[in-house]
N, C-alpha and C positions, 0 to 999 in steps of 0.2 A: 403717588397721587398728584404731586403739585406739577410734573412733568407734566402728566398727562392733562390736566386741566390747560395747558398750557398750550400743548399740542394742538386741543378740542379748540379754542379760543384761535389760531391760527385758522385754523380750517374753517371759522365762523367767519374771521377777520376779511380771508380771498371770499367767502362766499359775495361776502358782503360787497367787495370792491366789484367784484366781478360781476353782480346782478345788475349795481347802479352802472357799470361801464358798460351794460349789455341793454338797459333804459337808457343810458346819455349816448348809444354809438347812433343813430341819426344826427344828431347835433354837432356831433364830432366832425362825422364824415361831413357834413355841409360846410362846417368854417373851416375845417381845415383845407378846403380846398383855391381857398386864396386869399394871398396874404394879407389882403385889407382886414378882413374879418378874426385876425389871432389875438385880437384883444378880447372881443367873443368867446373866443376858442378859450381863453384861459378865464374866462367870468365861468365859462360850464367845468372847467376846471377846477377850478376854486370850490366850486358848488360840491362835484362829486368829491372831493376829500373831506368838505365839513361833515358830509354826512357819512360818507364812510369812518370820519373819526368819531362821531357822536354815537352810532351804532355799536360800534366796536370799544366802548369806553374809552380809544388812547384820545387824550386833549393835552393840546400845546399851549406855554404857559411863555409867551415871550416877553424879554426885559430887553427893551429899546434904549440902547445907550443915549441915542440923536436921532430927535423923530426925522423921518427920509422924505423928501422932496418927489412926490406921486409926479412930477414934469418930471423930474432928472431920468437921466439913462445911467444906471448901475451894472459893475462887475461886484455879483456876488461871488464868496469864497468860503466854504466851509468844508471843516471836517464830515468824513465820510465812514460813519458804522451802521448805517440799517437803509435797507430798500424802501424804509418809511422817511427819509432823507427830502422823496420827492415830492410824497404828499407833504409834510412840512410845508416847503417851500411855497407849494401852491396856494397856502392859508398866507403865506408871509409877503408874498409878490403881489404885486398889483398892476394892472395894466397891459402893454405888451412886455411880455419877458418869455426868452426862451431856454432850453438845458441844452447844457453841452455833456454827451455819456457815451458810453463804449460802447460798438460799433453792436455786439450781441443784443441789446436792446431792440434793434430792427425788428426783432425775433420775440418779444415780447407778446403775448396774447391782449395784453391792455395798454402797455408804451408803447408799443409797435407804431400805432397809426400816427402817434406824436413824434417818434422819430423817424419818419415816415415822411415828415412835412413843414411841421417849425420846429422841430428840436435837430439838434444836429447831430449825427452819430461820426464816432472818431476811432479809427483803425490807430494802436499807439503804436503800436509795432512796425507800423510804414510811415517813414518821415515826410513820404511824398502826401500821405493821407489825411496827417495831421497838418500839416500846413494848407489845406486846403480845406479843413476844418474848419482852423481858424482866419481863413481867408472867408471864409463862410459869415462866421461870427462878426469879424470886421465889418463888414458887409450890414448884416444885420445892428448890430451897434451905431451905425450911420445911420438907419433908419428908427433910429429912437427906441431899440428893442433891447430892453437890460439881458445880461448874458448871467443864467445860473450853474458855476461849474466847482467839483470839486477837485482840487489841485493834486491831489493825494494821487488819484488816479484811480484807485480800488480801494476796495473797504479790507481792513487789515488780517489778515488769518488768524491772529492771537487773540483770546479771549479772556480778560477783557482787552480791547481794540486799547493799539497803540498810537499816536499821531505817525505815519510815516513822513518820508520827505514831500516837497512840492514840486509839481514842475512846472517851469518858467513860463509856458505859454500864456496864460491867461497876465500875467503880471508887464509881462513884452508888454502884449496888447493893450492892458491899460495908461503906459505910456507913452503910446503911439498915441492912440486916441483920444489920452488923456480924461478918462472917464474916472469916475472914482472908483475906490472900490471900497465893496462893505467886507469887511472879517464876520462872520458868522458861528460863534461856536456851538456847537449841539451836544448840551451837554451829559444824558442821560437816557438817550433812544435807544442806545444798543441793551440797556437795561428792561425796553420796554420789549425790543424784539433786536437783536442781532443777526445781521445780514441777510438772509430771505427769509429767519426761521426756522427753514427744516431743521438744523439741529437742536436749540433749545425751544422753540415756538415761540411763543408771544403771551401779554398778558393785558389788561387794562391797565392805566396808569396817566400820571400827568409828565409830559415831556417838556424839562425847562431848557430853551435856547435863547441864549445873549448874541444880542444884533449890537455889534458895536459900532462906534460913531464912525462914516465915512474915512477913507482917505483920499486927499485930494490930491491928483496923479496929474494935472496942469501946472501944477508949483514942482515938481520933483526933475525938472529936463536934465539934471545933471546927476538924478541917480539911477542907477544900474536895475534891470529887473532881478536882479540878484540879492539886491540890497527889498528892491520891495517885498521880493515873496518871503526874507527870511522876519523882515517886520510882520508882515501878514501872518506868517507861522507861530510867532512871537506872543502874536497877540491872540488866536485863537488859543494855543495852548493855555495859555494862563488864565483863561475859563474852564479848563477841561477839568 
């Protein structure tokens, strides 16, 4: 029985997304069509995940280690176990901020249009792809646009979800740029729904994520991105 309620509760969860993305897609399709307007673009963002998470009972309970500077340009960094990872974010970000996620998203029925246009999609398997990825990202980080990515790369096969390793990209780039970067731990969504759901579904619940205090990557010239993703790794874990 608790499967199945669980199940029921998923299939309510996509309805729900899927109605209000099917009300917000005019809105969508207007800003996303040029880049002045993706700050726009992410307030009707913002918008469609409150109410997708208020309908759907899941509510996020965040513990701000360092309140974040709404001027600053961030590299977020978090752990990756549920496809609700994104709406998080959405409640969490403010302003212009865009995701960095693999390339099948294009393909998405409701992320599609965002990877489509300010979010960036990344082939990992082609080196030529990813660095033009994050050529991309560069790009947008210049233009005052916080970058949301998870270093993991994919959400883990084993259940429950393990931290896997991180890869260097995003950590390079904050050194170059010297942008900061936040560690993000999400510490109990795979509990609420793991990875799209189809196997165990989903349920109501409060989702706690600890936003820890910046790191400031303009003071670090003489460390390695090697050194900063396994700090980043370090410190997420130790919320997990």
């Amino acid at each position: 029985m608790k499967r199945l309620l669980k199940k029921i509760h998923l299939f309510y969860f996509l309805f729900c997304i899927l109605l209000l993305f099917i009300l917000f897609l005019p809105f969508y399709y207007l800003f996303s069509r040029n880049q002045r307007f993706y700050r726009t673009l992410n307030i009707f963002r913002t918008i469609h995940s409150f109410m997708t998470s208020a309908l759907s009972g899941i509510f996020f309970r965040f513990q701000i280690e360092q309140k974040l500077n709404k001027k600053q340009t961030y590299i977020f960094c978090a752990n990756h176990t549920s496809n609700l990872d994104i709406l998080a974010f959405c409640l969490l970000a403010r302003g212009a901020y865009h995701f960095m996620g693999k390339e099948e998203l294009m393909k998405n029925p409701v992320l599609g249009i965002f990877f489509r246009t300010i979010d960036i999609p990344v082939n990992r398997e082609s080196k030529i792809g990813a660095f033009k990825a994050f050529k991309r990202a560069a790009d947008n980080l210049d233009q005052g646009m916080s970058l949301i990515i998870f270093p993991e790369g994919r959400i883990d096969n084993s259940y429950p979800p393990v931290l896997q390793d991180f890869k260097n990209g995003p950590f390079r780039l904050a050194i170059e740029k010297g942008i900061p970067v936040v560690p993000v731990s999400i510490q109990n969504l795979w509990q609420i729904m793991w990875d799209d759901g189809v196997k165990y579904g989903s349920r109501p619940g409060i989702v706690d994520i600890y936003v820890h205090k910046p790191i400031l990557t303009n003071i670090l010239a003489d460390q390695t991105d090697e050194n900063l993703r396994d700090q980043v790794y370090a410190i997420i874990n130790s919320k997990l």
